[in-house]
C-alpha positions in Angstrom: -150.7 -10.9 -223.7 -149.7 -14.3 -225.7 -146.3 -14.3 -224.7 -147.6 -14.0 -220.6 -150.3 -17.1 -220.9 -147.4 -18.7 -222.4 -145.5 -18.1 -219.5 -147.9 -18.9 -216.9 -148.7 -22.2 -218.5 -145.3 -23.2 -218.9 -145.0 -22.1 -214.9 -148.2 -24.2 -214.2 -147.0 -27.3 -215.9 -143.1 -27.1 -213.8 -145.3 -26.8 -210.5 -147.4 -29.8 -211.4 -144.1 -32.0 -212.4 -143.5 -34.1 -208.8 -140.4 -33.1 -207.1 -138.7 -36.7 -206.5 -140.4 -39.7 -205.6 -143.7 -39.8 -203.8 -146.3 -42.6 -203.0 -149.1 -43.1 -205.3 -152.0 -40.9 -204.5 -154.6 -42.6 -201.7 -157.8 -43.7 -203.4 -160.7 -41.5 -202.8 -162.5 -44.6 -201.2 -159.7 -45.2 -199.0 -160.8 -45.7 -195.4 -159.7 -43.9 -192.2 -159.0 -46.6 -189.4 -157.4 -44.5 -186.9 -156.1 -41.1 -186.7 -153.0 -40.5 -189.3 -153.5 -44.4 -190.6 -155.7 -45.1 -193.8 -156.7 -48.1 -196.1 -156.7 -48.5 -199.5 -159.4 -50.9 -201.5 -156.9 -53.5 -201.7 -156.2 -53.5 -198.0 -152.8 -51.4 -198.1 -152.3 -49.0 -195.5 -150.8 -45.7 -195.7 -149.7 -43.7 -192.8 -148.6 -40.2 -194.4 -146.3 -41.0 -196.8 -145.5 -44.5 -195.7 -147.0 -46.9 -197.5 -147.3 -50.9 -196.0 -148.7 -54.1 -197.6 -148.1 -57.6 -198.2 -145.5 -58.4 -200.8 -144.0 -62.5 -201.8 -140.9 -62.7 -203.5 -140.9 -66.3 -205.1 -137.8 -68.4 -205.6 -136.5 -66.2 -208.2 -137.0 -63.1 -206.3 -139.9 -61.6 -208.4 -142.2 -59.6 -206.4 -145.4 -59.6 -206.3 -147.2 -56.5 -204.8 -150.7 -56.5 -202.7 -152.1 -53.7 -204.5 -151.1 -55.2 -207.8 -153.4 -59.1 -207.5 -155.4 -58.2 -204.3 -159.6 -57.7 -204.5 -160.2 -58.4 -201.2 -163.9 -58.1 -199.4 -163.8 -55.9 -196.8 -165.8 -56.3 -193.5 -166.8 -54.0 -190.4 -167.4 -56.4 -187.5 -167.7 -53.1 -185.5 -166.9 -49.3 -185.5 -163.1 -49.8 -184.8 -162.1 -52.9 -186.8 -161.9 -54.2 -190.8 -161.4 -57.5 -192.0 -160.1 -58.0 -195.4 -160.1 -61.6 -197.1 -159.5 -62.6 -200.5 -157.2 -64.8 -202.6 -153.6 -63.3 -203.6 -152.3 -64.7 -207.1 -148.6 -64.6 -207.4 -146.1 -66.9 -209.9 -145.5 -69.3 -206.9 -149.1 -70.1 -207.1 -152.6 -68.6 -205.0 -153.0 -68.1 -201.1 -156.0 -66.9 -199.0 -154.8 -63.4 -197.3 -157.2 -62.5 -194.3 -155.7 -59.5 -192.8 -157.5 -57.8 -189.3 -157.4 -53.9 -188.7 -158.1 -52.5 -185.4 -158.0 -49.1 -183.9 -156.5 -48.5 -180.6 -155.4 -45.8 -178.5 -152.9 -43.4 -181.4 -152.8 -46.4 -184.2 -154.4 -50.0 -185.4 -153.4 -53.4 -184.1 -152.6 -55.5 -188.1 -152.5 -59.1 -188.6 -152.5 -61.2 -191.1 -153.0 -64.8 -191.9 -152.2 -66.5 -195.0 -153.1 -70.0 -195.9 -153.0 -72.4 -199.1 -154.1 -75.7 -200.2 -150.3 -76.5 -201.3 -146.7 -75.6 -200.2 -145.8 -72.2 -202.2 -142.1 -71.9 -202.7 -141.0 -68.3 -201.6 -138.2 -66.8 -200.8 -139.8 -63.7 -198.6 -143.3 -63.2 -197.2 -143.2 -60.1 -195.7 -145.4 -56.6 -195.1 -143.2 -54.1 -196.6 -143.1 -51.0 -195.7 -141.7 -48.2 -198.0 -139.5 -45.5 -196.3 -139.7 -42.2 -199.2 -135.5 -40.9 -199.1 -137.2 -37.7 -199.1 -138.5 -38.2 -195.4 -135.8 -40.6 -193.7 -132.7 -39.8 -195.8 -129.9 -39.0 -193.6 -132.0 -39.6 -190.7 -132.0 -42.6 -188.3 -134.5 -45.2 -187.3 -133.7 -47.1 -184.4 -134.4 -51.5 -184.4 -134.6 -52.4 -180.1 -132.8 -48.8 -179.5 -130.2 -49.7 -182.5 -129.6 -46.7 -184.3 -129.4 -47.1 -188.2 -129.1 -43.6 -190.1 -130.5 -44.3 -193.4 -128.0 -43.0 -196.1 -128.5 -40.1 -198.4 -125.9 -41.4 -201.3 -127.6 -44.6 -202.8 -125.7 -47.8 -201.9 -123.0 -49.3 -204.4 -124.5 -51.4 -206.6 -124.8 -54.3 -205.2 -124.7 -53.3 -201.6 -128.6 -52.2 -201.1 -128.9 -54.7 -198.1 -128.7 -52.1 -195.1 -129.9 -54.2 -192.0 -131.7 -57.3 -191.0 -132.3 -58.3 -187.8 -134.4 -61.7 -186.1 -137.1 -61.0 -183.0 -137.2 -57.4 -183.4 -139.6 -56.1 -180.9 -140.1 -52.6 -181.7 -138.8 -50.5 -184.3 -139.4 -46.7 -184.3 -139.1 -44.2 -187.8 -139.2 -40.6 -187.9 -142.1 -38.7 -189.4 -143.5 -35.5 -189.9 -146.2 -36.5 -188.1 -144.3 -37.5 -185.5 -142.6 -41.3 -184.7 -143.9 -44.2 -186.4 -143.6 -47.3 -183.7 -144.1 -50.8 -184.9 -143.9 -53.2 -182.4 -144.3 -57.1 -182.7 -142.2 -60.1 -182.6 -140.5 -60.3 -186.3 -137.5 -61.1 -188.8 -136.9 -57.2 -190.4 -134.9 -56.4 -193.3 -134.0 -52.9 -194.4 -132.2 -52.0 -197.9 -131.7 -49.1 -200.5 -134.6 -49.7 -202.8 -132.7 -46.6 -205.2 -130.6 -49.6 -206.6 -133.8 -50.1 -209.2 -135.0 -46.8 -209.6 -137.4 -46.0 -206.8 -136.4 -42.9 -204.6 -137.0 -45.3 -201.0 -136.2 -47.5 -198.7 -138.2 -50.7 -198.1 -138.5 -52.2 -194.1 -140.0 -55.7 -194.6 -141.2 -57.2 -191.7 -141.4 -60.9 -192.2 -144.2 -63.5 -191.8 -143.6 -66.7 -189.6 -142.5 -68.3 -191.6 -141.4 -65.9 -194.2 -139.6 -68.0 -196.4 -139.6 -71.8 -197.7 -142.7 -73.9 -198.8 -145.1 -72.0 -197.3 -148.8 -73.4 -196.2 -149.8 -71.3 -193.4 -147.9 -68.0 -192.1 -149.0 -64.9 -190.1 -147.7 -62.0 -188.9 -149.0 -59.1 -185.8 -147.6 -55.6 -185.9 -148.8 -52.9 -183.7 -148.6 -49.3 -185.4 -148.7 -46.1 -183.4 -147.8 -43.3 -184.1 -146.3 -40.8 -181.3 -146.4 -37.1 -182.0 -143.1 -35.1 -181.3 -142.8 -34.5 -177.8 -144.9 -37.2 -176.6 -143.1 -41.0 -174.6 -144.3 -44.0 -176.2 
């Protein structure tokens, strides 16, 4: 009888050992803004196992995460939109972050407005958006009907930097869910996050501006997501 607990412990402990990489679990007091699309407390948004928010690289290229500095309030103007404000610390120095959520017909219409009292030297200012390998690997995404298949070897050290592209208007990614659109008028970079040990890809769509001494920069994305079978 030992000798089977034993076993079905030690089979209970390999089945709660994660697989491979996988986002951090939602909050429980995460919010549902639209069917498929959730926030968290400190304004990040997951969309299955997508995961978007604001990230600032300063000049040295150390990142600073919104879930990480962020404690925004959050507002509800009305039924179908949140507003989150508060002030996001990073090295380069503190910014006000207002970011508006609405819902709309199969997703949310984001933007977000950033503003300081000084210029913050940065290198990015971007919502980033991370792609699990596990989902997208070896599949494509298209950038204005551009296909990119997203590659299931990790890149060469050194060669994470997969795409980048200015005025993108509307990029779609595959989900189980069905197609993630994003559609706007942004700078987009895509690379190989597996270069420092995180099982993803990160899509950061950038701010205007997104880099320099920044004062005042926004950013509008429209997210949507199509269910297989359906035109977008």
């Amino acid at each position: 009888m030992k000798q089977g607990i034993l076993i079905f412990s030690a089979i209970t402990l390999l089945l709660s050992i994660p697989i491979g990489w996988t986002q951090q679990t939602q909050p429980s007091d995460s919010v549902d803004l639209a069917p498929g699309f959730r926030m968290r407390p400190t304004g990040g948004i997951d969309i299955g196992d997508i995961y978007a928010e604001v990230v600032q690289f300063g000049t040295d290229w150390k990142e600073t995460e919104e879930h990480d500095v962020f404690k925004p309030n959050i507002s509800t103007p009305d039924l179908s939109s949140h507003v989150v404000t508060g002030v996001f610390t990073s090295p380069s120095g503190s910014f006000n972050l207002t970011e508006h959520l609405t819902a709309i017909d199969g997703g949310i219409d984001f933007s977000a407005t950033v503003k300081s009292e000084m210029d913050l030297p940065t290198n990015e200012l971007s919502v980033a958006f991370t792609l699990p390998v596990s989902m997208v690997g070896g599949k494509q995404i298209t950038v204005d009907g551009q296909p990119l298949t997203m590659p299931l070897e990790p890149a060469k050290k050194g060669e994470a930097h997969l795409f980048e592209k200015e005025n993108v208007r509307q990029i779609d990614i595959p989900t189980p869910a069905g197609a993630l659109t994003l559609t706007g008028n942004f700078s987009v970079l895509v690379q190989d996050d597996r270069e420092w040990g995180d099982k993803r890809y990160a899509l950061r769509a950038r701010f205007s501006p997104g880099a320099g001494a920044i004062k005042e920069s926004k950013i509008e994305i429209q997210m949507k997501l199509n269910p297989a079978g359906t035109q977008h």
